[in-house]
C-alpha positions in Angstrom: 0.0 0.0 0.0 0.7 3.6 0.3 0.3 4.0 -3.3 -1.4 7.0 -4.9 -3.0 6.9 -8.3 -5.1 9.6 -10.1 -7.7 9.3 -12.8 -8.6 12.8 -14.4 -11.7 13.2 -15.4 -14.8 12.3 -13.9 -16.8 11.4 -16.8 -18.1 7.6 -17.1 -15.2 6.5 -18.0 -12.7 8.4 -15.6 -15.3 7.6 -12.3 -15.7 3.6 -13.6 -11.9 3.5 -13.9 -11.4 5.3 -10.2 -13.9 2.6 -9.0 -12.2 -0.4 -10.2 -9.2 0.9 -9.1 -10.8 1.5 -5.4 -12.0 -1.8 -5.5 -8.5 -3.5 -5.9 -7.6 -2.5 -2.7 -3.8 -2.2 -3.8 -3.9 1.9 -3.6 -4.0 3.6 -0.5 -5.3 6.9 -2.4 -7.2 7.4 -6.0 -8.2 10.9 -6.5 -10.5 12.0 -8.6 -10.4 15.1 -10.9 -13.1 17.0 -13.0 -13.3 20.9 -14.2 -16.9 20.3 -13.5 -17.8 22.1 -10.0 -19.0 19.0 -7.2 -18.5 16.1 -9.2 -15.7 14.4 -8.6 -15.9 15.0 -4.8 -20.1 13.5 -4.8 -18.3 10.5 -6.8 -15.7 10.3 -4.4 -18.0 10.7 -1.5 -20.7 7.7 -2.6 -17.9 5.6 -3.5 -16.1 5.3 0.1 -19.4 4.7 1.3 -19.3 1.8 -0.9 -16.1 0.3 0.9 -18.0 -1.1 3.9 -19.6 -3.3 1.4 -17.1 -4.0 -1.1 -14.7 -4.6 1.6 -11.8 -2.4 0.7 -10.0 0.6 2.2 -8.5 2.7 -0.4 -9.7 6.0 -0.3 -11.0 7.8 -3.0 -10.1 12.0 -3.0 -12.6 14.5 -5.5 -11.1 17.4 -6.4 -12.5 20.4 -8.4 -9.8 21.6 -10.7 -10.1 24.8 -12.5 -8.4 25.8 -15.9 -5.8 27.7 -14.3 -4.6 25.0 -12.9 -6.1 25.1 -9.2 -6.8 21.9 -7.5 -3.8 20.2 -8.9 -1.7 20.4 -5.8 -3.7 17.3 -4.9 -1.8 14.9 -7.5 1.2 15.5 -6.0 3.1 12.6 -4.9 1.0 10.3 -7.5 3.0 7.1 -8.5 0.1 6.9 -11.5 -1.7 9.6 -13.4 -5.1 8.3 -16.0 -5.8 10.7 -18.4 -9.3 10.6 -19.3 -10.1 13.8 -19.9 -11.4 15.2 -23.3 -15.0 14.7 -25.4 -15.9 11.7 -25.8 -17.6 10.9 -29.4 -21.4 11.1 -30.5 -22.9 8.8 -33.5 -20.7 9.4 -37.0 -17.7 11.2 -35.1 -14.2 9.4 -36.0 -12.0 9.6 -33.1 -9.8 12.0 -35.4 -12.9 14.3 -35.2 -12.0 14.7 -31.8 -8.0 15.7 -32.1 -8.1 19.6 -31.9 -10.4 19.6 -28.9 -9.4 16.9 -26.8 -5.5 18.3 -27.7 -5.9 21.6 -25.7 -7.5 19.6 -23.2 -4.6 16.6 -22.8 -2.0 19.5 -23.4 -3.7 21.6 -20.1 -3.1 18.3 -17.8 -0.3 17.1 -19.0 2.0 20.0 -18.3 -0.4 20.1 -14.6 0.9 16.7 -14.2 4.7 17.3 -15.1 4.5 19.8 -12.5 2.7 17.9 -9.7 3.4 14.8 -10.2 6.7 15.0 -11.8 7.3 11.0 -11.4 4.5 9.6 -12.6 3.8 7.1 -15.3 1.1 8.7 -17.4 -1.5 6.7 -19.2 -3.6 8.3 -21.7 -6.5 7.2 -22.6 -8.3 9.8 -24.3 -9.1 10.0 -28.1 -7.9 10.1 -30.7 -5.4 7.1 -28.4 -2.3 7.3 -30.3 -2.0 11.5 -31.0 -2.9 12.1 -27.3 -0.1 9.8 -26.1 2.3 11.5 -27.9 0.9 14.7 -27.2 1.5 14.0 -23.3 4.8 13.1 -23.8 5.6 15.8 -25.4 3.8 18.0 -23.0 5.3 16.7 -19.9 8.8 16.0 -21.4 8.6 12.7 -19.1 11.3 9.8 -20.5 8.9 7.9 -23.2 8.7 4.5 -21.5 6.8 6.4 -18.5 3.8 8.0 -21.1 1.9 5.1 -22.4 -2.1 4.6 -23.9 -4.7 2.3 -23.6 -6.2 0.6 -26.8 -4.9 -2.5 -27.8 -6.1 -4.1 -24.6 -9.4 -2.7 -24.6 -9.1 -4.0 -28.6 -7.7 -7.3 -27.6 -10.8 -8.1 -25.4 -13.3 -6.9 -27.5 -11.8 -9.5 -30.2 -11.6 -12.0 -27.6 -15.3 -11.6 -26.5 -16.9 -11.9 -30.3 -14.8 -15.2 -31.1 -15.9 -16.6 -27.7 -20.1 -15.2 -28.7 -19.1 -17.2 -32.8 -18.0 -20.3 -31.3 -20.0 -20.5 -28.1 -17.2 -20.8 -25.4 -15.6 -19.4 -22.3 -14.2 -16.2 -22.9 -11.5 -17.6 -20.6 -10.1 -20.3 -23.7 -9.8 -17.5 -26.0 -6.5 -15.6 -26.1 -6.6 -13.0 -29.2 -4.3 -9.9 -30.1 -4.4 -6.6 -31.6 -1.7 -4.4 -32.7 -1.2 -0.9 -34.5 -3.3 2.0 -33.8 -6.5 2.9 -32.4 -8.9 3.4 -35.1 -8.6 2.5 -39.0 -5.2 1.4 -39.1 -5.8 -1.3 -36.4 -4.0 -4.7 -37.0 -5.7 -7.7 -35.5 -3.0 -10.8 -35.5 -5.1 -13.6 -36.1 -2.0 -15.9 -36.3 -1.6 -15.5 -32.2 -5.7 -16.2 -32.0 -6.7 -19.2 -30.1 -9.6 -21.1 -28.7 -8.1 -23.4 -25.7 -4.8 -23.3 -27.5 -6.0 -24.3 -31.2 -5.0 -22.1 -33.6 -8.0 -20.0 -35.1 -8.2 -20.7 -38.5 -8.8 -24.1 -37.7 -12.2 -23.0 -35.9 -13.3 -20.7 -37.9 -13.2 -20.3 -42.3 -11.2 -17.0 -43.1 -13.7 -14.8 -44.3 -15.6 -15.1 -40.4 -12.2 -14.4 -38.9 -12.5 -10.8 -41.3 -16.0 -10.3 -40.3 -14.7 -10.3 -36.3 -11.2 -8.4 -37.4 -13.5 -5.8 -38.7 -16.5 -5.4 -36.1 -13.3 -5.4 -33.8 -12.2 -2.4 -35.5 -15.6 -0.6 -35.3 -15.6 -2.0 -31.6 -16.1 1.5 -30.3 -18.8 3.1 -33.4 -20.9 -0.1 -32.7 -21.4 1.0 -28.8 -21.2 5.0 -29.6 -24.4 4.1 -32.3 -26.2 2.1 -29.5 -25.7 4.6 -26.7 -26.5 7.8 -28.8 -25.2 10.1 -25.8 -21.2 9.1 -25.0 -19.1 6.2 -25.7 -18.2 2.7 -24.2 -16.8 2.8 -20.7 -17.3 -0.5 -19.2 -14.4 -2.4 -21.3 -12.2 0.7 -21.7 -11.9 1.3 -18.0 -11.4 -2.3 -17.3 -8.1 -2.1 -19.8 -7.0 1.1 -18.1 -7.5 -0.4 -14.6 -5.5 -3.2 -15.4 -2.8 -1.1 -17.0 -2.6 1.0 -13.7 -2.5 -1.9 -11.3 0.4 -3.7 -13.5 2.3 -0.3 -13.0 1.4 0.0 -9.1 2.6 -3.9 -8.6 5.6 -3.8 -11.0 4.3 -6.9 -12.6 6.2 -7.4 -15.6 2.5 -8.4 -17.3 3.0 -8.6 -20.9 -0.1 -6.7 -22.0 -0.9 -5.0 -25.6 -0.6 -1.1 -25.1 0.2 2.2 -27.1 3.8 2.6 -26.5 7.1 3.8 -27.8 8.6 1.9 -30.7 12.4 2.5 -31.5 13.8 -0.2 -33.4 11.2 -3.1 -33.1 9.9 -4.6 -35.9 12.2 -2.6 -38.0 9.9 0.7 -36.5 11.5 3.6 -35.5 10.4 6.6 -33.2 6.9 6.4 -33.0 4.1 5.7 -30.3 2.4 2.2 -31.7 -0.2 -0.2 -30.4 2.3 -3.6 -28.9 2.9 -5.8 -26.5 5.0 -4.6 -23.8 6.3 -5.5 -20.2 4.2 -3.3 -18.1 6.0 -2.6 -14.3 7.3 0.6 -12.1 8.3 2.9 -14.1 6.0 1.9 -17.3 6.8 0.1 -20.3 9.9 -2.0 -19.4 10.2 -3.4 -22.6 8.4 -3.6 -26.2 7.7 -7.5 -26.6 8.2 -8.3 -30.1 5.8 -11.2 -31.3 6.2 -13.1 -34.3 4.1 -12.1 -37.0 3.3 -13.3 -40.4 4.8 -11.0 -43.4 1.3 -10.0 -44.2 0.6 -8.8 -40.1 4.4 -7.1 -40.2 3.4 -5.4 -43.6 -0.3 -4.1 -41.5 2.0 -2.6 -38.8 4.3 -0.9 -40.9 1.5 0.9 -42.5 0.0 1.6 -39.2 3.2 3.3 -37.6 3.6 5.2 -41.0 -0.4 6.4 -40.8 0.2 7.5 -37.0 3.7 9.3 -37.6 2.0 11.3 -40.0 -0.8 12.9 -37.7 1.7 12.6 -34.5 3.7 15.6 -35.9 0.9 17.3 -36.2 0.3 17.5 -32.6 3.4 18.8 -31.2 1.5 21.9 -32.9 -1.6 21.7 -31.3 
């Protein structure tokens, strides 16, 4: 214990993420931050009274932070920072819809957190995933392995849970993967897919395989068209959590996240949806996994799609 996390942003997905991360019970602090006067301290407030229920004893800290920067003396001394904050997308919005905005917003708290929180790991989760990561790095001027983003977990299990709903078994037995970016340019690995360690393709006839690769891809639209109001939460927050608590318990988890690629895969200097080893400090290591030509090819021309629109954000 004795470990302090923030999540800012007290939208669905920021209060979701500060709940799970409550609930874990391996933080002795998660605060909660919002521009939005009230809220974050009400959300903080019901969920302690949860704890007597839930059985856990982190305590959960709202704070009201204005835009010039007030409030932010409660971060300091946090081991983990979530960046949630931004719009999140209504029905026919692409996340790139969503860059200008959400970069003035990400910029704000980034260079908050570099001067509150100056060692945290920083993980980014708002959209447009891979431009914001970079953005906060840039922003903060933190090393690169301690600024990461969450997608390709969030990705991953969506994957995992429409082959398990095809072939009608335990999410559990399904281990899936997705790499690249966030958004079009996403790069499904169906060659590391498999139910209870069988490979795939011997499940399931190519062309279902696309059909899943690319409602895996429109993951997010699919939920955004449903909800009408906001975007998906539930799975999002559970990726973020999970990111957060491999940080906190310097795990070594292998996990698929946006991070900084210098040299794998033949990639250079770019912020890319991979596995990596996820402990203190962040990424540890980017895990290379063997890929077929044809996956290797799909990643090359999803590091070359981000680059482009991450040097527009150093702008922005």
């Amino acid at each position: 214990m004795g470990k302090k996390v923030t999540v800012v942003g007290a939208g669905f997905y920021g209060s979701t993420t500060a709940q799970r991360l409550a609930e874990y019970d391996v933080f002795e602090t998660v605060v909660l931050t919002d521009i939005i006067d009230g809220k974050p301290e009400g959300l903080a407030l019901d969920m302690n009274q949860s704890r007597p229920i839930e059985g856990f004893e982190t305590q959960v800290v709202g704070v009201t932070t204005g835009t010039d920067g007030s409030g932010y003396e409660q971060i300091a001394g946090s081991d983990i920072v979530v960046i949630t904050a931004g719009l999140p997308r209504k029905p026919g919005m692409s996340r790139m819809d969503l860059l200008e905005t959400n970069a003035k917003i990400v910029r704000g708290v980034s260079e908050q957190v570099a001067r509150h929180a100056p060692d945290a790991v920083v993980i980014v989760v708002s959209n447009p995933l891979d431009e914001m990561t970079a953005l906060a790095q840039i922003a903060t001027g933190f090393p690169k392995n301690r600024v990461l983003g969450q997608a390709g977990m969030l990705d991953t299990a969506r994957f995992s849970n429409f082959v398990a709903e095809t072939l009608a078994v335990p999410v559990g037995t399904v281990k899936t993967l997705t790499l690249g970016s966030h958004g079009d340019t996403m790069v499904p690995v169906p060659s590391q897919c498999t139910v209870n360690g069988k490979p795939l393709s011997e499940l399931l006839p190519a062309e279902k395989i696309d059909e899943l690769v690319v409602r895996t891809r429109n993951g997010g639209a699919e939920v955004v068209a449903l909800l009408k109001t906001g975007s998906a939460y539930y799975a999002p927050s559970a990726a973020a959590a999970r990111m957060a608590r491999a940080v906190a318990e310097d795990s070594g988890a292998v996990l698929p996240v946006c991070a900084w690629v210098d040299g794998e895969y033949g990639i250079n200097g770019v912020y890319l949806g991979v596995e990596a080893e996820i402990g203190a400090g962040g990424v540890k290591r980017v895990v290379e996994t063997d890929l077929t030509q044809a996956e290797r090819a799909a990643l090359g021309e999803a590091a070359e799609a981000v680059r482009a629109k991450q040097g527009d954000v150093a702008n922005l």
